[in-house]
MDTraj code that builds the backbone (N, CA, C; nanometers):
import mdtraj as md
import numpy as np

residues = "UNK UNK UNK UNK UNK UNK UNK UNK UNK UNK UNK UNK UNK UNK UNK UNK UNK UNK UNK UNK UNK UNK UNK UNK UNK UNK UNK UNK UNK UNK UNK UNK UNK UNK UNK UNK UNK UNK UNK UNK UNK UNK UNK UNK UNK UNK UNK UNK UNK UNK UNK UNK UNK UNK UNK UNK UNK UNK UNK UNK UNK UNK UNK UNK UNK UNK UNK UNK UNK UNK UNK UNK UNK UNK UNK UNK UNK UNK UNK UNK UNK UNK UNK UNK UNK UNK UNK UNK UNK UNK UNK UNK UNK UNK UNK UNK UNK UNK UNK UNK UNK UNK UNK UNK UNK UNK UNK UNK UNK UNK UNK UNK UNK UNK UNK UNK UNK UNK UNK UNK UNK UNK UNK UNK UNK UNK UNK UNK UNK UNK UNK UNK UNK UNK UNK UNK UNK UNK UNK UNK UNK UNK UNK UNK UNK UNK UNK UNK UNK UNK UNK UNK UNK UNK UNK UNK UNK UNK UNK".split()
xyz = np.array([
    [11.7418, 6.0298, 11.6213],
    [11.8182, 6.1348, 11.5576],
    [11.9146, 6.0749, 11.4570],
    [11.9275, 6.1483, 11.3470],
    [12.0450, 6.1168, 11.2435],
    [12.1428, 6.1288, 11.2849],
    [12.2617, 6.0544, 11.2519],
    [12.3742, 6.0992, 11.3005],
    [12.4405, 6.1357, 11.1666],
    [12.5709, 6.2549, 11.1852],
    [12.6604, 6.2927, 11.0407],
    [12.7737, 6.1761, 11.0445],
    [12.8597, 6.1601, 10.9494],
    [12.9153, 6.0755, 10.9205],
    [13.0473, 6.2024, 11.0234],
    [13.0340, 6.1826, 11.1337],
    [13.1489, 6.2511, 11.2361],
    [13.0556, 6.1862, 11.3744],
    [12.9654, 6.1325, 11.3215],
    [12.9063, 6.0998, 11.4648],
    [12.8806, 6.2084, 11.5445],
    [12.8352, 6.3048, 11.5262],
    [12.7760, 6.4632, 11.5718],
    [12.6270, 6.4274, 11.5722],
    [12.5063, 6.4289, 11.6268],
    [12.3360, 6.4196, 11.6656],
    [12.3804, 6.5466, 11.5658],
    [12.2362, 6.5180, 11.4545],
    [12.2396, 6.6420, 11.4341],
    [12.0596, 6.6692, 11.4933],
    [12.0387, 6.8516, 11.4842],
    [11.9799, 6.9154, 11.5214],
    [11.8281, 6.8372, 11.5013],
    [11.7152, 6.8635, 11.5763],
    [11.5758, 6.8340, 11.5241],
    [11.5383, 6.9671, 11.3933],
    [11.4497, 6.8503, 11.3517],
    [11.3998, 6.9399, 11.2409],
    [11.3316, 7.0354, 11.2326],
    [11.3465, 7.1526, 11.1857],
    [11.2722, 7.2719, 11.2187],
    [11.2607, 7.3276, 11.1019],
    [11.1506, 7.4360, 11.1180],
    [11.0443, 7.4844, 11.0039],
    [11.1389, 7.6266, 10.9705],
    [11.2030, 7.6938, 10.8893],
    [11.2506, 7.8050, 10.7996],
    [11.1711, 7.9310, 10.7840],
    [11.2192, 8.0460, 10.8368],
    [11.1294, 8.1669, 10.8095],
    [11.2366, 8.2408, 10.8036],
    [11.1650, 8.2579, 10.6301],
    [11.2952, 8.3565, 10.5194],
    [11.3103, 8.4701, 10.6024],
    [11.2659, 8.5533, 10.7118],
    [11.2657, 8.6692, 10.7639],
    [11.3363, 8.6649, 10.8891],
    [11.2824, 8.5520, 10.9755],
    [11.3598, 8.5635, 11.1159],
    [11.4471, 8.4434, 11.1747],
    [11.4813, 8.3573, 11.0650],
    [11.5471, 8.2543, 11.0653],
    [11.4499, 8.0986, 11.1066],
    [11.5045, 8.0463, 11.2039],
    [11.4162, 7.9490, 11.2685],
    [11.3724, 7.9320, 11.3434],
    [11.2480, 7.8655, 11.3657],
    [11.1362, 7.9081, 11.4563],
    [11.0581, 7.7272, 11.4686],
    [10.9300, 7.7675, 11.5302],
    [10.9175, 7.6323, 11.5503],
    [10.8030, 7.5840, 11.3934],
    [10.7551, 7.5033, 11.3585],
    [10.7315, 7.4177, 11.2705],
    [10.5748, 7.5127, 11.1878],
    [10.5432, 7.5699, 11.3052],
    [10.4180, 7.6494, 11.3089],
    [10.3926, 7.7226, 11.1945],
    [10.3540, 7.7608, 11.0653],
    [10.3480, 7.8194, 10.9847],
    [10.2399, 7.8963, 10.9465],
    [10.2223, 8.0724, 10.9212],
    [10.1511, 8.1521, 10.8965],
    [10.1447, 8.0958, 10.7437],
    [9.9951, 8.1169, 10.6762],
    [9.9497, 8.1099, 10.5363],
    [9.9536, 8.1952, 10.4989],
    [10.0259, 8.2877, 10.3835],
    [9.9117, 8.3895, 10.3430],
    [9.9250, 8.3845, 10.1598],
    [9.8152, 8.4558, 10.1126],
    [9.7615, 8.4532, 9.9953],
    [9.8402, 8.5862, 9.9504],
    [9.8859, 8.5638, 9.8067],
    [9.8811, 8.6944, 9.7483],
    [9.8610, 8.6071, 9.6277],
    [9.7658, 8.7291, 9.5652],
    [9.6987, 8.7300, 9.4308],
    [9.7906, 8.7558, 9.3244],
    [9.7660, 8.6477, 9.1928],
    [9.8527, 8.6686, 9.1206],
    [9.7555, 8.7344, 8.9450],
    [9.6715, 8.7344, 8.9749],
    [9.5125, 8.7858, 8.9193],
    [9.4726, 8.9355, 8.9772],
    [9.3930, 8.9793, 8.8538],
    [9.3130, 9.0907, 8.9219],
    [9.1914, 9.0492, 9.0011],
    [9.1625, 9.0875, 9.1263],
    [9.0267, 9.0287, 9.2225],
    [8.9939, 9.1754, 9.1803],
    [8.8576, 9.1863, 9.2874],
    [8.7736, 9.2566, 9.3266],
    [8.7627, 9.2306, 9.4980],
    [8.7234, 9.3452, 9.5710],
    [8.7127, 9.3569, 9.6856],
    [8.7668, 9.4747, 9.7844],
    [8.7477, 9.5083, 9.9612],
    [8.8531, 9.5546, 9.9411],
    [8.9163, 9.4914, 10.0802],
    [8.9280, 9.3847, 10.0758],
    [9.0587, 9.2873, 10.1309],
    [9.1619, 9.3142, 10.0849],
    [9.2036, 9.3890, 10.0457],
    [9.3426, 9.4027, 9.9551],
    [9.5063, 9.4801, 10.0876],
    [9.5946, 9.4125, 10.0766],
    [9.7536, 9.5089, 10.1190],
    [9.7818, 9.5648, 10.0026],
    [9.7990, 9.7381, 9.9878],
    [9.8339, 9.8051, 9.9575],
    [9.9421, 9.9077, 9.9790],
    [10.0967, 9.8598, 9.9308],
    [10.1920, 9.8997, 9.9175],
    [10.2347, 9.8702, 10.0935],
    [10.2223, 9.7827, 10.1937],
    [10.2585, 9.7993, 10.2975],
    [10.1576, 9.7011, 10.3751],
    [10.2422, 9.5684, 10.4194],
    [10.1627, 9.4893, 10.4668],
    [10.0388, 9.5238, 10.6040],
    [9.9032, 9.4927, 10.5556],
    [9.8331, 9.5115, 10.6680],
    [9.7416, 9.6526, 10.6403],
    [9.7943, 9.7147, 10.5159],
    [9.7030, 9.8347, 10.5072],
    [9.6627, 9.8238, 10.3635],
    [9.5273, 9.8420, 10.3713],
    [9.4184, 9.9588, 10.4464],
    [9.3601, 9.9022, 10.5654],
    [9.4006, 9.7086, 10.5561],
    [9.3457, 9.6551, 10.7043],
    [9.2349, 9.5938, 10.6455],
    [9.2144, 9.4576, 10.6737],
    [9.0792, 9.3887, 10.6426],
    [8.9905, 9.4252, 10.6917],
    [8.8413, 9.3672, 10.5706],
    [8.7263, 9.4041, 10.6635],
    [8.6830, 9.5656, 10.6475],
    [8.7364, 9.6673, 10.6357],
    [8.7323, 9.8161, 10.6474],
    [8.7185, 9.8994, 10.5154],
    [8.6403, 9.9005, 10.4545],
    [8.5811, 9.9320, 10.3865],
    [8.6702, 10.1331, 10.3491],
    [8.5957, 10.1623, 10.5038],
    [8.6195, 10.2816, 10.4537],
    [8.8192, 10.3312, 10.4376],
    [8.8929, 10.2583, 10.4839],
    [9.0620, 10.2431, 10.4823],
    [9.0499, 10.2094, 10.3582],
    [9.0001, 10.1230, 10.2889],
    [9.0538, 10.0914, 10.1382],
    [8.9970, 10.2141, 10.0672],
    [8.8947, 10.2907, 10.0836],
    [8.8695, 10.4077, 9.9716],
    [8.9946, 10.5070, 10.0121],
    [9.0589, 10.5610, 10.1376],
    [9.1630, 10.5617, 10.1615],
    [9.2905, 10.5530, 10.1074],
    [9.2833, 10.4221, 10.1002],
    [9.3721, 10.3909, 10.0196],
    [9.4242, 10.4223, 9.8560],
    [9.2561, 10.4071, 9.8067],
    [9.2330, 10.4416, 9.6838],
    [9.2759, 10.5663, 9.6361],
    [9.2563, 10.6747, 9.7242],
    [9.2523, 10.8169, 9.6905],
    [9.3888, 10.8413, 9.7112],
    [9.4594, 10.7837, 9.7897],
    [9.6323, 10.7888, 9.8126],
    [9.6790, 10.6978, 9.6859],
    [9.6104, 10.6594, 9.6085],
    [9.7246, 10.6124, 9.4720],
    [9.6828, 10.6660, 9.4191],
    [9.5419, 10.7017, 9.3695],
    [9.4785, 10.8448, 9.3083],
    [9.5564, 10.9536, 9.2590],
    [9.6373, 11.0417, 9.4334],
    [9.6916, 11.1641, 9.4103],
    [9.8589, 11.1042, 9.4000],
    [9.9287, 10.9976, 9.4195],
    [10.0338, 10.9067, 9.3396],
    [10.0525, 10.9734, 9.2309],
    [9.9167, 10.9209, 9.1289],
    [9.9552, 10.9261, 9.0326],
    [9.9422, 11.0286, 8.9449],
    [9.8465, 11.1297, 9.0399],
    [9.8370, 11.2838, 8.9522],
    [10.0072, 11.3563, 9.0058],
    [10.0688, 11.3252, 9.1267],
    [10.1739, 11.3669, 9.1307],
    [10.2791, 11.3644, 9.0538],
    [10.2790, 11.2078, 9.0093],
    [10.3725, 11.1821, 8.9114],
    [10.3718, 11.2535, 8.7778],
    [10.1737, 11.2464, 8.7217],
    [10.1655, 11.3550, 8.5999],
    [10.2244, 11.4995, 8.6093],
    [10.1918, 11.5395, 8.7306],
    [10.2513, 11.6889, 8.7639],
    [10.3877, 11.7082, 8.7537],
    [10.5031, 11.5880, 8.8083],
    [10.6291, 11.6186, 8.7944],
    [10.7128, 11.6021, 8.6372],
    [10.5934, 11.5833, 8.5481],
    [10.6414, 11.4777, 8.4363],
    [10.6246, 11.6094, 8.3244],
    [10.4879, 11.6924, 8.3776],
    [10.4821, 11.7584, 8.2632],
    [10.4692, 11.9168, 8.2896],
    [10.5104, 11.9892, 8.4139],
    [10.4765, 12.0775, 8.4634],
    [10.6526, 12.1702, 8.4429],
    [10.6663, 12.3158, 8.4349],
    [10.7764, 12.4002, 8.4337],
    [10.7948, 12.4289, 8.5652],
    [10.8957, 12.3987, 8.6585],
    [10.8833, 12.4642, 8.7785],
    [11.0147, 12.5555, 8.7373],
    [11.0552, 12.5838, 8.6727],
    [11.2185, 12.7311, 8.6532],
    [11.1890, 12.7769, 8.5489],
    [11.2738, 12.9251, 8.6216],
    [11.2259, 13.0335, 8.5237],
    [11.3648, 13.0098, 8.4440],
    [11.3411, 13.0718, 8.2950],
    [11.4290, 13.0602, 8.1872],
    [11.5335, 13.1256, 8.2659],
    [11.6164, 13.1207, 8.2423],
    [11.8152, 13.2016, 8.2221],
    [11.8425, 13.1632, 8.4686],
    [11.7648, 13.1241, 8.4659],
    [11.8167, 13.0422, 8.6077],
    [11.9538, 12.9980, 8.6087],
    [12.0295, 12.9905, 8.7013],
    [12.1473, 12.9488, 8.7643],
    [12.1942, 12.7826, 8.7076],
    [12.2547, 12.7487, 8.6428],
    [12.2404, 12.6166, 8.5575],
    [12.2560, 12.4698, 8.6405],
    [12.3838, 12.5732, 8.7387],
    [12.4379, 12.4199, 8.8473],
    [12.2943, 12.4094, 8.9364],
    [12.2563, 12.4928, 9.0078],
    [12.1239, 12.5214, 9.0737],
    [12.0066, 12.4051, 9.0339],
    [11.9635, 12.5081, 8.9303],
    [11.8456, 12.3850, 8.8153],
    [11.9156, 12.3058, 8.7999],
    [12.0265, 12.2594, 8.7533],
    [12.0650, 12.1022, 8.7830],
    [12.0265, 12.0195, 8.8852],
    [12.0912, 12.0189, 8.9889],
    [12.0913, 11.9639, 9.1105],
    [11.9137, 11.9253, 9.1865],
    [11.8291, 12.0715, 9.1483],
    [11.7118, 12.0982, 9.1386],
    [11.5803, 11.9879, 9.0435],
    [11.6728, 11.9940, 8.9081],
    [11.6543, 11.8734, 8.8291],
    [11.6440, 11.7098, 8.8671],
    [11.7474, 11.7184, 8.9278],
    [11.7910, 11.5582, 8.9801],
    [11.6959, 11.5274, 9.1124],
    [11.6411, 11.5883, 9.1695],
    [11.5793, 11.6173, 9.2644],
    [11.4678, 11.5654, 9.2636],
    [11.3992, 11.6345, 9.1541],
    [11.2753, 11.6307, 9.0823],
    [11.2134, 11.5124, 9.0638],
    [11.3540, 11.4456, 8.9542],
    [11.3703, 11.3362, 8.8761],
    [11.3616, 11.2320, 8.9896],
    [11.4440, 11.2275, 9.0599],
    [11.3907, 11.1173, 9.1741],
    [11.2834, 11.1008, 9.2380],
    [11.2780, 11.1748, 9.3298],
    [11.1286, 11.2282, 9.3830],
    [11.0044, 11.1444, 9.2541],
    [10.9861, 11.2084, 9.1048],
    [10.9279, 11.1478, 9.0605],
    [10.9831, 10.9727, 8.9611],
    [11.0469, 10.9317, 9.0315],
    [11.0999, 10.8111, 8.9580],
    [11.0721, 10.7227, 9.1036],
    [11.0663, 10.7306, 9.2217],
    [11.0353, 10.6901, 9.3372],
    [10.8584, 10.6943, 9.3475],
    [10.8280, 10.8533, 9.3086],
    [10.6657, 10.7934, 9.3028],
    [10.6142, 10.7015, 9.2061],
    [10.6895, 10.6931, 9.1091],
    [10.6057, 10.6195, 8.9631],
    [10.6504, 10.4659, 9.0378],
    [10.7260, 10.4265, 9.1135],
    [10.7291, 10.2948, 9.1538],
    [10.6855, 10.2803, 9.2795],
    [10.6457, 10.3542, 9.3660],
    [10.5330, 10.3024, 9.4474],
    [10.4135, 10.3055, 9.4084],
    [10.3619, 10.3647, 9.2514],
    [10.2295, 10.3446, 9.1658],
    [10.2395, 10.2470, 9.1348],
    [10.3493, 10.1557, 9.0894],
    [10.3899, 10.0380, 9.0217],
    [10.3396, 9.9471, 9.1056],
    [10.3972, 9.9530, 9.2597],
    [10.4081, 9.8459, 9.3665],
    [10.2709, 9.8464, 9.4056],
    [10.1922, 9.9859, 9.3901],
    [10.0155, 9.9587, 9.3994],
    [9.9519, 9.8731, 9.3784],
    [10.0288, 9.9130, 9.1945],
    [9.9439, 9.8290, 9.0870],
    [9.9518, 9.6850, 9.1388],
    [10.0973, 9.6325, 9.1550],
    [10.0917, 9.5313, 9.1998],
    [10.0086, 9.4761, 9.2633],
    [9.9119, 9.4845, 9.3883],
    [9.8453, 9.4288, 9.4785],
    [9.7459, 9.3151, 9.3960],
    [9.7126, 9.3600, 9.2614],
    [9.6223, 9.3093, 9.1634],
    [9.4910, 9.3404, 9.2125],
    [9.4824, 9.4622, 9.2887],
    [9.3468, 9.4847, 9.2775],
    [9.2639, 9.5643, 9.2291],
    [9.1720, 9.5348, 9.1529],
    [9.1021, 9.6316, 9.0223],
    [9.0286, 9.7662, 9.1034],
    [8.9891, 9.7478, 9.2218],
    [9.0168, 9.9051, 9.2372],
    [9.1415, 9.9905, 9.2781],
    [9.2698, 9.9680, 9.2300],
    [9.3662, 10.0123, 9.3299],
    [9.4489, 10.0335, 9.1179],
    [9.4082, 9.9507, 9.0922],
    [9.4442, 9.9385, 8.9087],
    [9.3542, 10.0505, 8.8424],
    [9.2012, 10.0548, 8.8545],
    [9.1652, 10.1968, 8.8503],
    [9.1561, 10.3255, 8.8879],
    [9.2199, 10.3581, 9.0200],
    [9.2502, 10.4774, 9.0765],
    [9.3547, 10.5015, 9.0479],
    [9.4288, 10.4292, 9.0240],
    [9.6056, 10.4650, 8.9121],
    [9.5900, 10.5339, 8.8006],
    [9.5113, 10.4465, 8.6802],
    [9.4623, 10.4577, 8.5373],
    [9.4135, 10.5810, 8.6031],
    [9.2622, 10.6074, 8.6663],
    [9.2006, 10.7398, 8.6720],
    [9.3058, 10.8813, 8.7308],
    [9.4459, 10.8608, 8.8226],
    [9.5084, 10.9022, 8.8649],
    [9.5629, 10.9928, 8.7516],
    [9.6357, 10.8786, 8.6580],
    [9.7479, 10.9082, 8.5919],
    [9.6500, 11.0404, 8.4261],
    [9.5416, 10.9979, 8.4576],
    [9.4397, 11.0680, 8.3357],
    [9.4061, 11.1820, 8.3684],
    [9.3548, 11.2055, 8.5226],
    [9.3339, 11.3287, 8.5675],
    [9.4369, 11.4237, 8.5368],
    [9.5710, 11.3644, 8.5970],
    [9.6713, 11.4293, 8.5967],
    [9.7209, 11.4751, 8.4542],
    [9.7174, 11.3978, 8.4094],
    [9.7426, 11.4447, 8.2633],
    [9.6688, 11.5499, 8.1984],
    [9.5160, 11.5332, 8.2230],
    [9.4414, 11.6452, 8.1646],
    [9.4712, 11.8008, 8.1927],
    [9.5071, 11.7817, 8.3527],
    [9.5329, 11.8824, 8.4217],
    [9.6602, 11.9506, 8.3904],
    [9.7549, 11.8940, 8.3510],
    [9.8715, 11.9158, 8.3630],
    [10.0136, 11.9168, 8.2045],
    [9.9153, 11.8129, 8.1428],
    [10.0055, 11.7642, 8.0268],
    [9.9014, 11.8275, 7.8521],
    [9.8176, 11.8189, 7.8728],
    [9.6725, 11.7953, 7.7416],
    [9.7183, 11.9704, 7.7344],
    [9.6366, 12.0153, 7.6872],
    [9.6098, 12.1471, 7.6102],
    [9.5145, 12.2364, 7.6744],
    [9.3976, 12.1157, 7.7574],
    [9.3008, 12.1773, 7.7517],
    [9.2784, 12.2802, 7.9196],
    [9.3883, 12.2868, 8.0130],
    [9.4145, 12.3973, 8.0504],
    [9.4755, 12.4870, 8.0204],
    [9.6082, 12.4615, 7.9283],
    [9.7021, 12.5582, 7.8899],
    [9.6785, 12.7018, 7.8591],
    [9.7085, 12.7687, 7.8647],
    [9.7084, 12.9161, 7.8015],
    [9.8458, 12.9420, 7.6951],
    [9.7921, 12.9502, 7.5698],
    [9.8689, 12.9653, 7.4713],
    [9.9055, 13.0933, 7.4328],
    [10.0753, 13.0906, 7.4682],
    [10.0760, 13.2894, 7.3982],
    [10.1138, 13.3098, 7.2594],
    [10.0077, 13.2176, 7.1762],
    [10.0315, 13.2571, 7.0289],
    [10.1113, 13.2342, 6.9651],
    [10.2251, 13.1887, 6.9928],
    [10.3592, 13.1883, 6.9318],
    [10.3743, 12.9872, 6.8775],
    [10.2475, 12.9302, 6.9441],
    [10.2524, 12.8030, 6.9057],
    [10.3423, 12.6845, 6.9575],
    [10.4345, 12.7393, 7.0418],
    [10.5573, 12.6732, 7.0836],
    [10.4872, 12.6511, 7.2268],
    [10.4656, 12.5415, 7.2725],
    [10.4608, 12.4851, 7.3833],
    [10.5779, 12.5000, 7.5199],
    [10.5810, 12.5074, 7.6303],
    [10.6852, 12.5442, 7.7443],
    [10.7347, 12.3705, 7.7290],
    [10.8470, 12.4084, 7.7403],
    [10.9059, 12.2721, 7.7638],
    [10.8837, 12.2450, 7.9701],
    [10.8499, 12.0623, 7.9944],
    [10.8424, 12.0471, 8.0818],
    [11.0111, 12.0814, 8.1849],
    [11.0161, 12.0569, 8.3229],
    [11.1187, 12.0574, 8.4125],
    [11.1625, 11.9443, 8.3258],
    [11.1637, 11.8007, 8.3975],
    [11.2032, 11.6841, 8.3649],
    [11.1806, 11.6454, 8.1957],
    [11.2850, 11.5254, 8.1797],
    [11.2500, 11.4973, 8.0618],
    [11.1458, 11.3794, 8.0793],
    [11.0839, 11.3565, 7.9238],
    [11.0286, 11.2517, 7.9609],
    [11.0097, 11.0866, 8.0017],
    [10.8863, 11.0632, 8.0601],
    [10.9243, 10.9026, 8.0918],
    [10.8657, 10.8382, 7.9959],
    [10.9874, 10.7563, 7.9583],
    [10.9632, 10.6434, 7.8364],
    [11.0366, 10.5302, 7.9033],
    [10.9861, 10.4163, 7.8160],
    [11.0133, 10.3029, 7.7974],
    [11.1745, 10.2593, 7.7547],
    [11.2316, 10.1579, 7.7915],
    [11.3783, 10.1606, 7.6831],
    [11.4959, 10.2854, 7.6920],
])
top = md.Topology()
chain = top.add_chain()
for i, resn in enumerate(residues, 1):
    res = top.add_residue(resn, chain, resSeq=i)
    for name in ("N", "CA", "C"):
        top.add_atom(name, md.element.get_by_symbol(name[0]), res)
traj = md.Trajectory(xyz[None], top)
């Protein structure tokens, strides 16, 4: 054993785990991808799921960032109040909204993260559906007047 310059033994050497302090020397491996793979081995937003090996948990999975990200289109571009509404009300109502969808757009984010190209295309296909559905023209019903409904929320940009 080393000794400190107090003449104190110090401790044996032991192995560091950023989570539960110290433990014995024994060390778990694990991989995370810093690349897009393919497969569906993938943790998605929550260690351990969809679960290795399981095929049918990762389509699962898929379809839960899927409707992510049509949610997020829905909160981004959809009217939920009627004109001359209560202002403090729709405020508060507003802020609501705004979180709710500023919380989903970053667990789409933390998806994306996993780097896995099917979990990166059910986002992309997510965020397109939703849009068509919700933001594009091509459901709208136009009452002639040319003026588009303004959405609830404002929009999400960059900066």
């Amino acid at each position: 054993m080393a000794a400190s310059h107090h003449n104190i033994p110090s401790p044996p050497p032991q192995a560091f785990n950023g989570s539960t302090g110290f433990m014995p020397t024994r060390r778990r491996k694990m991989m995370m991808h810093m690349t897009f793979f393919w497969g569906h081995s993938a943790d998605v937003l929550f260690s351990g799921w969809p679960g290795r090996d399981n095929p049918v948990m990762y389509a699962l999975s898929l379809l839960c960032v899927f409707v992510l990200a049509v949610l997020v289109e829905l909160l981004s571009h959809c009217s939920f109040f009627k004109p001359g509404a209560n202002g403090v009300a729709v405020g508060f109502l507003q802020t609501g909204l705004y979180t709710l969808r500023s919380g989903l757009s970053y667990l789409v984010m933390l998806a994306v993260m996993s780097f896995n190209g099917g979990v990166f295309l059910a986002v992309v296909a997510g965020h397109a559906v939703g849009f068509l559905l919700f933001g594009s023209r091509a459901f709208k019903k136009s009452d002639g007047s040319g003026i588009d409904r303004q959405a609830s929320l404002p929009p999400m940009t960059c900066g």
